[in-house]
C-alpha positions in Angstrom: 136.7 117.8 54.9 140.2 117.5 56.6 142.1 120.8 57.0 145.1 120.5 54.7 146.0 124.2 55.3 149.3 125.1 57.0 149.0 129.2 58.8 152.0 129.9 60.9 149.4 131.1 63.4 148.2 129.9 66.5 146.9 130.7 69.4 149.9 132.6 71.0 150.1 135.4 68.1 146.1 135.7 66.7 143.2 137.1 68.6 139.8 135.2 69.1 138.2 134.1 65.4 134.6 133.2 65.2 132.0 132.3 63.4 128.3 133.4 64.0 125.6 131.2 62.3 121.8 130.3 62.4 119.3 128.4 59.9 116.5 126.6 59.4 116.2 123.3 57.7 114.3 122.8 54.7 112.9 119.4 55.4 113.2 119.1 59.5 112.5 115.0 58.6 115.5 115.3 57.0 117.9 115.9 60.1 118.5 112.0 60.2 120.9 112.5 57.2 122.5 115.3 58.3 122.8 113.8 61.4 124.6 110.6 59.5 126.9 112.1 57.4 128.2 115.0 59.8 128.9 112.2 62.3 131.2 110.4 59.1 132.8 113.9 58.9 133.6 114.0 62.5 135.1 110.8 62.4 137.3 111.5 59.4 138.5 114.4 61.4 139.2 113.1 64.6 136.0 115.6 66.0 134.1 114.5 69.5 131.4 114.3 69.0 127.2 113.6 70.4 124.2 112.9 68.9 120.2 114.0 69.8 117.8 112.4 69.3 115.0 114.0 72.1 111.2 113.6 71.6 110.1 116.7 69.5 106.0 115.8 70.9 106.8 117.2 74.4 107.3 121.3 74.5 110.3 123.2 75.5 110.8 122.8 79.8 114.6 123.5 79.2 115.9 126.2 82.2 119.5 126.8 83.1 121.1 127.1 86.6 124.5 128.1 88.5 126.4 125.9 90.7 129.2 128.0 91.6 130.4 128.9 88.5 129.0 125.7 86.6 126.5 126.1 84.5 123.9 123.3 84.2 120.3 122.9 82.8 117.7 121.1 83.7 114.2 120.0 81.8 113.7 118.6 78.9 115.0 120.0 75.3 113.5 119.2 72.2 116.4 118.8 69.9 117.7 116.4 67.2 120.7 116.6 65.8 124.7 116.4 66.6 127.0 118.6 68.4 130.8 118.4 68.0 134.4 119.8 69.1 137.2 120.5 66.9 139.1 120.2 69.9 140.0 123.5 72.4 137.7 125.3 70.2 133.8 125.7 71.1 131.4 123.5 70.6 129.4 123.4 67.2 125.8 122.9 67.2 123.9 121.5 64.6 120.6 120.5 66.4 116.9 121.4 65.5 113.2 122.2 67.2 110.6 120.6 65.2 110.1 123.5 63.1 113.5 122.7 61.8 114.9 125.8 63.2 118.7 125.3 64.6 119.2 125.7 67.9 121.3 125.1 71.0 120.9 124.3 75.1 121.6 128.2 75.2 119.7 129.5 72.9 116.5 127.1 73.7 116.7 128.9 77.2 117.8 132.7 75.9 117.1 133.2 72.3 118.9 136.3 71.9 122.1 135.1 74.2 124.8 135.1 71.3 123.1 138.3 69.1 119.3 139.4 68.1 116.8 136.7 66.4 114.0 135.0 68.5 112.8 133.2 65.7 116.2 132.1 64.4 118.7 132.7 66.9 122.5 133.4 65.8 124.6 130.5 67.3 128.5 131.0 67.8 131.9 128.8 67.9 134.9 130.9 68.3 137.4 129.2 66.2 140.7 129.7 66.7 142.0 127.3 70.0 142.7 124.5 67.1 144.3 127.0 64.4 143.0 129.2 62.0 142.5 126.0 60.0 140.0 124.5 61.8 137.9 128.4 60.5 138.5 127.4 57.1 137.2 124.0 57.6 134.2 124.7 59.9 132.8 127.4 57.1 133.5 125.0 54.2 131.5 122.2 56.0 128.9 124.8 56.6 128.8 125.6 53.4 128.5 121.7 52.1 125.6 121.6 54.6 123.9 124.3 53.9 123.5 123.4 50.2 122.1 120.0 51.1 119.7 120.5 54.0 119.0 124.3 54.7 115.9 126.3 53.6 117.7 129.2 55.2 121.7 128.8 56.5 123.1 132.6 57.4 127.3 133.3 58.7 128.6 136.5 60.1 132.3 135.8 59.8 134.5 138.9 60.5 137.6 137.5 58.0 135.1 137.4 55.0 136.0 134.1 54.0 132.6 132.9 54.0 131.5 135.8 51.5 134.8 134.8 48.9 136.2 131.9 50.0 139.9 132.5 49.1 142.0 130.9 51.8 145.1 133.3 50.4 143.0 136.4 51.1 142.5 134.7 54.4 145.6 134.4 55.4 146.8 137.8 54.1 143.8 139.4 56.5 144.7 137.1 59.7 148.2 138.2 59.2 147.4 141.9 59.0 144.7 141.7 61.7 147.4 139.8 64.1 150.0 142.8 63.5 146.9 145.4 64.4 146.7 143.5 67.4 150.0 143.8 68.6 150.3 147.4 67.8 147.0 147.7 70.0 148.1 146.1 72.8 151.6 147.8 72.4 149.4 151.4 72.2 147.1 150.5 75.0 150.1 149.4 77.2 151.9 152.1 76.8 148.7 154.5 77.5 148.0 152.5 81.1 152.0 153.0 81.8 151.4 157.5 81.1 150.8 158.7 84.7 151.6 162.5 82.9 147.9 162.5 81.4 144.8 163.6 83.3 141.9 161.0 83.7 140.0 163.0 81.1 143.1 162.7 78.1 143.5 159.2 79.3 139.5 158.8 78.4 139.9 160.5 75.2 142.9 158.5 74.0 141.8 155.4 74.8 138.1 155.7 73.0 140.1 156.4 70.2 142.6 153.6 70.2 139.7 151.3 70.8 137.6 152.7 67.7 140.7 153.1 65.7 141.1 148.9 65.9 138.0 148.3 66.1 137.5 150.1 62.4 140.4 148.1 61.6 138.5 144.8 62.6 135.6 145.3 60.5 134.7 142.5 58.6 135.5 143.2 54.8 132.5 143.9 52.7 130.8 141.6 50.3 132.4 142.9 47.1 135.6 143.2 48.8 
């Protein structure tokens, strides 16, 4: 599972990549083994990583407070599983409720923090602090795992590369999403610099540079 990939991206010239995922484990005995051979994968890579192992009898008490800007919970979360980090990038949870059902810290205390899905809550790691690499490899181990241990395994990945898989069409899309970029924050610099418009043309203009790149940003379709 080492990235072998080699974009002349990072994080200087690309915008923020992520993946959004959630599932539900077919077998929740088995999360020993996943928890095993994720933890070899880690390894290989060089990933940080931690393991739960919390007592699934004892119900949900997890609650999450502010210290200044610190965020810290309290209580006691049922999880098993093992969390890692590819490095700058977010951490990636693959930890479980006794229904199997995966689940974080954050989403044991708000469900519907990172999208909609009470029942299966969408998880999220944006991706590219370690290189649009790290993407590639984080959907392929996803893939690998959700073939061996998930009943139900679901990404919403905004390159498409989960859907085909084709690191080429990859990296044509990150190049042509990185150029969008630029031209948008070229366009949206050179709208705040325009003190000739009135407030409402400035309005107008900027909703449609924003929808304009955001129709751009679109993640490809299935059959694309």
């Amino acid at each position: 599972m080492t990235p072998k990939h080699n974009f002349n991206y990072t994080m200087e010239n690309t915008f923020t990549i992520k993946l959004r995922y959630r599932g539900r484990l077919r077998t929740p005995a088995e999360v020993y083994v996943l928890i095993n051979e994720t933890e070899d994968i880690c390894r290989s890579n060089g990933w940080k990583y931690h393991t739960w192992d919390e007592d699934w009898a004892l119900p949900n008490s997890l609650r999450s407070e502010f210290t200044g800007s610190a965020l810290s919970f309290k209580g006691h979360a049922p999880l098993k599983g093992i969390s890692f980090g590819t490095g700058q990038s977010e951490t990636v949870w693959l930890t479980f409720t006794p229904d199997g059902v995966l689940h974080s810290l954050m989403t044991l205390v708000e469900p519907e923090f990172t999208g909609d899905g009470v029942d299966m809550p969408w998880e999220r790691v944006k991706t590219c602090y370690d290189g649009p690499a790290t993407h590639l490899a984080l959907c392929k181990l996803f893939r690998y795992l959700a073939d061996r241990y998930f009943e139900v395994f679901e990404v919403r990945d905004e390159s498409g590369y989960w859907v085909h898989g084709d690191d080429a069409r990859f990296e044509t899309w990150l190049g042509e999403t990185t150029r969008n970029m630029r031209q948008f924050e070229e366009e949206l610099a050179a709208l705040e610099e325009d003190k000739s418009i009135s407030p409402k043309e400035y309005k107008e203009r900027m909703y449609k540079l924003v929808k304009e790149f955001g129709d751009k940003l679109k993640a490809p379709s299935n059959d694309e």
